[in-house]
Each structure stands twice: as C-alpha cells, then as structure tokens.
N, C-alpha and C positions, 0 to 999 in steps of 0.2 A: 504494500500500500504506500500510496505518495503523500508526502503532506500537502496541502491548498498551493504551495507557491512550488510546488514540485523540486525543491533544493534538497530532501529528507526521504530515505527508505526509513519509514515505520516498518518495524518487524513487530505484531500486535503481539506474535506467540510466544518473542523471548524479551518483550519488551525495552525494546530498544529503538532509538533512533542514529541512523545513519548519516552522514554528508553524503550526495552521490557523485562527489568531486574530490579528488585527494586534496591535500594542503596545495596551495600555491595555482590551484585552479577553482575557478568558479562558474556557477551555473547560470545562464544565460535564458534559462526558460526550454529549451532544446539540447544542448548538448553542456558539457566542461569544455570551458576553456580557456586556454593561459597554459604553462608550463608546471608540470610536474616538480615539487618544490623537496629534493632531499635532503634529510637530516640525518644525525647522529642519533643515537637513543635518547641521551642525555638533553641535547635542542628539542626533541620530541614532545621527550616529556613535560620538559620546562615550556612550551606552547601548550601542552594538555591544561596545566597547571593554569597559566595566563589566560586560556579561553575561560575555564571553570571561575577560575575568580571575576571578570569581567560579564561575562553571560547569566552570573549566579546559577549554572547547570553543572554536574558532575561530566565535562568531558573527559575524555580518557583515551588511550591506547588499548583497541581492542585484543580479548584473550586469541588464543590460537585457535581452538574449538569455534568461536566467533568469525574467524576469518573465514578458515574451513569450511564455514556452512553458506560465507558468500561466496565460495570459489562451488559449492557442491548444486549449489540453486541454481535450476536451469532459466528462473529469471533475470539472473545475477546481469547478462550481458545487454540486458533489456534497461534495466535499473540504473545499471554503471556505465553507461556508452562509452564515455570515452577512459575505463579504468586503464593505466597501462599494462594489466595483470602480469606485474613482478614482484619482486621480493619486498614485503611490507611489514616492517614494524608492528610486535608484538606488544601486550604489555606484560606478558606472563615474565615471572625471574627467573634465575637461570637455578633450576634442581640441582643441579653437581656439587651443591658446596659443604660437604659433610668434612670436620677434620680429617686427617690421615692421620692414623696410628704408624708411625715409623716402625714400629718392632713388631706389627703383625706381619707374618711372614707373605698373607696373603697381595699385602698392599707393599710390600717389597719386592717379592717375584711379579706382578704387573709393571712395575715400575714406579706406582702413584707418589707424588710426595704434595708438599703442602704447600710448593709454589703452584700446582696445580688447583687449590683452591684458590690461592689471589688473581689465578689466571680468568677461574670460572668467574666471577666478580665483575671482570670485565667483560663479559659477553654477555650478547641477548639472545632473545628468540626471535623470529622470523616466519613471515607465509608467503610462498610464491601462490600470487592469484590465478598465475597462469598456468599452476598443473598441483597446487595444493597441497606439493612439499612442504616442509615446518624444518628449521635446522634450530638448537640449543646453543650453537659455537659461531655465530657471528658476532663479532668487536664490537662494541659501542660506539667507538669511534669511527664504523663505515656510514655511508649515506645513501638510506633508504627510504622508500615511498613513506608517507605516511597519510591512513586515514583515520581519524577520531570519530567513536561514538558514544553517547551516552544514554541516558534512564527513560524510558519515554512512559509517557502513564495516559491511556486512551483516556 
C-alpha cells in the first residue's frame, strides 16, 4: 500500500513504513530521482538518528529479515522503481563478538584470538536487493546504499 502522496511503502502487516527512494534520491510523484547517496555505517546511522530527532519519528536502519522480505516481494520492483538493488545497509550488529578464551584449545586450533573481536566491532551487516544475499563482515567504513524505515500505525 502507498501513502496519499505516494513517497511511502506502508507495509500494514509488519507495520512499517518505507521511503520508496534510497537517501540522496527523491520522489517526484513517478519515479526516484537524483543520485544514489553512499554512506558508511557510522554516517548512516548518525542520518537515522538526525531524521528521528527532526521528524519526531523512530527512523532507523532496516533489520536484515526486513530487507529480505523487500528483495522476496514480487511487488518490490513495482514499489521501488528506480531501487539500484545492491548492497544496502543493515541495522542489525555484528553476532561474532563473544570473548576468546586463549587457553581453550578449541579457539586455539581455529586460530581465533581477541583481535578478532575488535575486528568484529568494526563490521556491519548488509543486503544485496538484487539477489538477497546478507554478509556479517562488511567494514563500516565502506559506502553503501542506504534506505531508512520506520513504525507506521494504520
């Protein structure tokens, strides 16, 4: 469903609303347009942070499961026209960062140590829109699409 000025994918069933324009493009009544504006995780966030406070709306970086079900929706390309369906910023955090016990032998013979936790710290998650991969180990500091959604209440 669209909102009235057609800028918004309402999803009524997981209550959400969408932009149907990454960052750095905008909607025209017809399609996105403007240039696809890339960011770090870090700029991501801190733009999620800056709309939410500005707009008084919880915007945010969608979870991974969230992207997934825009890549799995066979209206998604109806919705998104002009998406560039690639690698888009999560907001999920990166799982890997359990201490390393040095003296287990387990976490020895893998090789793990505990600059492998400061490593995870620095990585994000990610969704390619265009075939619905997800990776765990992309940097924070590359630049990728980004599209914000937040809480929508019919």
């Amino acid at each position: 469903m669209l909102s009235a000025d057609g800028a918004y994918v309402l999803d009524t069933q997981n209550k959400l609303a969408w932009l149907r324009c990454v960052e750095g493009m905008t909607w025209n009544g017809h399609n996105c347009v403007g240039e696809a504006r890339l960011m770090t995780y870090t700029t991501a966030q801190a733009l999620a942070a800056a709309r939410a406070k500005a707009d008084g709306v919880a915007w945010r970086l969608p979870r991974i499961h969230e992207l997934r079900r825009l890549k799995e929706d066979a209206a998604s390309i109806t919705l998104f026209p002009s998406d560039p369906r690639s690698w888009t910023w999560s907001g999920n955090a990166s799982i890997n960062v359990a201490q390393t016990n040095p003296y287990n032998y387990g976490n020895i013979a893998s090789g793990s140590t505990n600059q492998e936790e400061r490593l995870s710290a620095r990585m994000g998650w990610a969704v390619h829109l265009g075939n619905g991969a997800s990776r765990g180990d992309v940097s924070r500091g590359t630049a990728l699409v980004v599209r914000l959604v937040r809480p929508y209440q019919p």
